[in-house]
C-alpha positions as CSV (number, residue, x, y, z in Angstrom):
1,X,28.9,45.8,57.9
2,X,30.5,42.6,59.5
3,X,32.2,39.9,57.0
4,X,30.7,36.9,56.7
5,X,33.2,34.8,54.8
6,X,36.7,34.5,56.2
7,X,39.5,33.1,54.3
8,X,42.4,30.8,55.2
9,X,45.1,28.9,53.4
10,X,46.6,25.7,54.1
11,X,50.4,24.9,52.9
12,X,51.8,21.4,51.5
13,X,52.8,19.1,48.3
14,X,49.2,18.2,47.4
15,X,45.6,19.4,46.9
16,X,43.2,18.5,49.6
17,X,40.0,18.6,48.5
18,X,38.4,17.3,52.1
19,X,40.6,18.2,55.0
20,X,40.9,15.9,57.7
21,X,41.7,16.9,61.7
22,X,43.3,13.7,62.7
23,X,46.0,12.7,59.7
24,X,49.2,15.4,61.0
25,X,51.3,14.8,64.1
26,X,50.0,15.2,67.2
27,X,53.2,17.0,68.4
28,X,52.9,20.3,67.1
29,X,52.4,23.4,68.6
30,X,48.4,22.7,69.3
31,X,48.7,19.3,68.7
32,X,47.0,17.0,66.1
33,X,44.6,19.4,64.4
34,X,44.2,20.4,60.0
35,X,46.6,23.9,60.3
36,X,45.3,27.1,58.4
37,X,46.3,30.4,58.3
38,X,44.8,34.1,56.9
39,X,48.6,34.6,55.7
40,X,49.0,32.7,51.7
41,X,52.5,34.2,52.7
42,X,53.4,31.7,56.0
43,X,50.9,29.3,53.6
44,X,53.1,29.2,50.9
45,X,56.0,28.8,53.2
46,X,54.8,25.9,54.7
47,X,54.3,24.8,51.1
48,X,57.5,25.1,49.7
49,X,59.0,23.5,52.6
50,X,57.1,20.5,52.3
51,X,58.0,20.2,48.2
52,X,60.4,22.0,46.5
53,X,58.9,21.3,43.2
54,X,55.0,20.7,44.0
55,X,54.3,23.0,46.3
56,X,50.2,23.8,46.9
57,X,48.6,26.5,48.6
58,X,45.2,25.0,49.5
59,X,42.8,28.2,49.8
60,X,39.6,27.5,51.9
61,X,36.5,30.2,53.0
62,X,34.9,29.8,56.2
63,X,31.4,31.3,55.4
64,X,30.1,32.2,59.1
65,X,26.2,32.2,58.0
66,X,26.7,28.3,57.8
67,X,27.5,28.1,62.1
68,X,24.0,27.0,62.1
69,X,22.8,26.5,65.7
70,X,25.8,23.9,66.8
71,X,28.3,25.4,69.5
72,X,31.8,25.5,68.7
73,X,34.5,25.2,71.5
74,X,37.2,28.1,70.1
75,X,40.6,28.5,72.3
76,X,42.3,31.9,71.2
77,X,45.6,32.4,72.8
78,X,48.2,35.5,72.7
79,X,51.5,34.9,72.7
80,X,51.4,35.2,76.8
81,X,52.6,31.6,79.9
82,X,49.4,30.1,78.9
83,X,50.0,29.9,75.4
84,X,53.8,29.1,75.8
85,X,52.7,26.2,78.3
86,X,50.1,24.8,76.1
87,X,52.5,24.7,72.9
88,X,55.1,23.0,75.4
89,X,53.0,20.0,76.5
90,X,51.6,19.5,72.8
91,X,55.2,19.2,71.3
92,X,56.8,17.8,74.2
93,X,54.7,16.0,77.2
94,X,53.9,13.0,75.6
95,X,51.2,12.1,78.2
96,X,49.3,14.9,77.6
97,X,45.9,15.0,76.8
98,X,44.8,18.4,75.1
99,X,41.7,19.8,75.6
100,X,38.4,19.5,73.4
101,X,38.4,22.1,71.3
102,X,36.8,22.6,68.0
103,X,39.3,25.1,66.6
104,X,42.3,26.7,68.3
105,X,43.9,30.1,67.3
106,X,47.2,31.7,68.2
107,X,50.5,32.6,67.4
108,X,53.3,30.3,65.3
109,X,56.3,29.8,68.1
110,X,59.9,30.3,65.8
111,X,62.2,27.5,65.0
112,X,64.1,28.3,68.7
113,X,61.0,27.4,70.7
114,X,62.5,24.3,71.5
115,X,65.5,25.6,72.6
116,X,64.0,28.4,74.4
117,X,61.4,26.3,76.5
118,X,64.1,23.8,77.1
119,X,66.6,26.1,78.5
120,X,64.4,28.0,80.7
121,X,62.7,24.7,81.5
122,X,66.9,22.8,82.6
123,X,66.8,26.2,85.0
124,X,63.8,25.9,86.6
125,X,62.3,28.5,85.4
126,X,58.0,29.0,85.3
127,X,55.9,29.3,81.9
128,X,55.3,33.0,83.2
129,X,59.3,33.7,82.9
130,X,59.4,31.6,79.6
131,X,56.9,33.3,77.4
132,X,59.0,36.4,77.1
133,X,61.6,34.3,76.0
134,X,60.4,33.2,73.2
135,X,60.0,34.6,69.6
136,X,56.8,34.1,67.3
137,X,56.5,35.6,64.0
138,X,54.8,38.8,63.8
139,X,54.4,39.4,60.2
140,X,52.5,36.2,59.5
141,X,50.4,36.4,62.7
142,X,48.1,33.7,63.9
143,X,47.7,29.9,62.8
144,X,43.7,28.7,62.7
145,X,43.5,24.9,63.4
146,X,40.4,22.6,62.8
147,X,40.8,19.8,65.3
148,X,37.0,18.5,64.7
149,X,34.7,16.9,62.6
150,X,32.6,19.0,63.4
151,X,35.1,22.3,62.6
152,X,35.7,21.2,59.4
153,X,32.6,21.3,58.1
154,X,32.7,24.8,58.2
155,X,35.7,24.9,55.3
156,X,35.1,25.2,51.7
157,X,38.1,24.3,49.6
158,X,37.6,27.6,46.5
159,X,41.2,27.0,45.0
């Protein structure tokens, strides 16, 4: 039997009752989108290191009966030259214009990401070369991002 409800957590200071796509930076590693996880671990991390004393984990369920008949654009990367190349022009190409997707899954690049991609980037080296390069955190997996209207109306904050 397949699961119908998935559910996914969402690290910060306050409680977010309606999530919104379009309020975070637009330079992060898929660009401006409302950031989610299946991990309340990384959740809780990203919590506690936006308030020390008022940290919320935001738990939402994506209940896949309610797709209704709408077509969602989902990008899934792998920690692979594609993904690596996609994370660099969202954090660092500020000309670029991401694609329109709905919700975009993959990996969360380390804290040396920057150092990585700009190293192998000084030496001329390609995405292809880069990727093995850098370091994503296994444990806590993949990152789930709403960039849509549309996306979000498929989360329902439960706690």
């Amino acid at each position: 039997m397949k699961a119908t409800q998935l559910y996914l957590y969402h690290g910060t200071n306050v409680v977010i009752d309606e999530p919104h796509w379009n309020m975070g930076s637009s330079h992060r590693d898929f660009g401006q989108c409302f950031y989610t996880t299946h991990s309340r671990d990384m959740a809780s991390d990203w919590a506690n290191k936006r308030s020390v004393l008022y940290p919320v984990v935001n738990c939402y369920v994506v209940n896949f009966k309610n797709l209704g008949s709408g077509t969602l654009k989902v990008k899934r990367f792998k920690a692979d030259a594609e993904w690596a190349e996609f994370v660099y022009n969202n954090r660092y190409n500020r000309h670029y214009h991401r694609p329109d997707y709905d919700i975009i899954i993959g990996p969360l690049a380390d804290k040396a990401l920057s150092e990585q991609l700009a190293k192998a980037r000084r030496d001329g080296k390609t995405f292809d070369e880069i990727a093995p390069l850098i370091q994503y955190d296994r444990f806590h997996d993949m990152q789930v991002c709403f960039c849509s209207d549309y996306a979000l109306t498929l989360l329902k904050r439960i706690g």
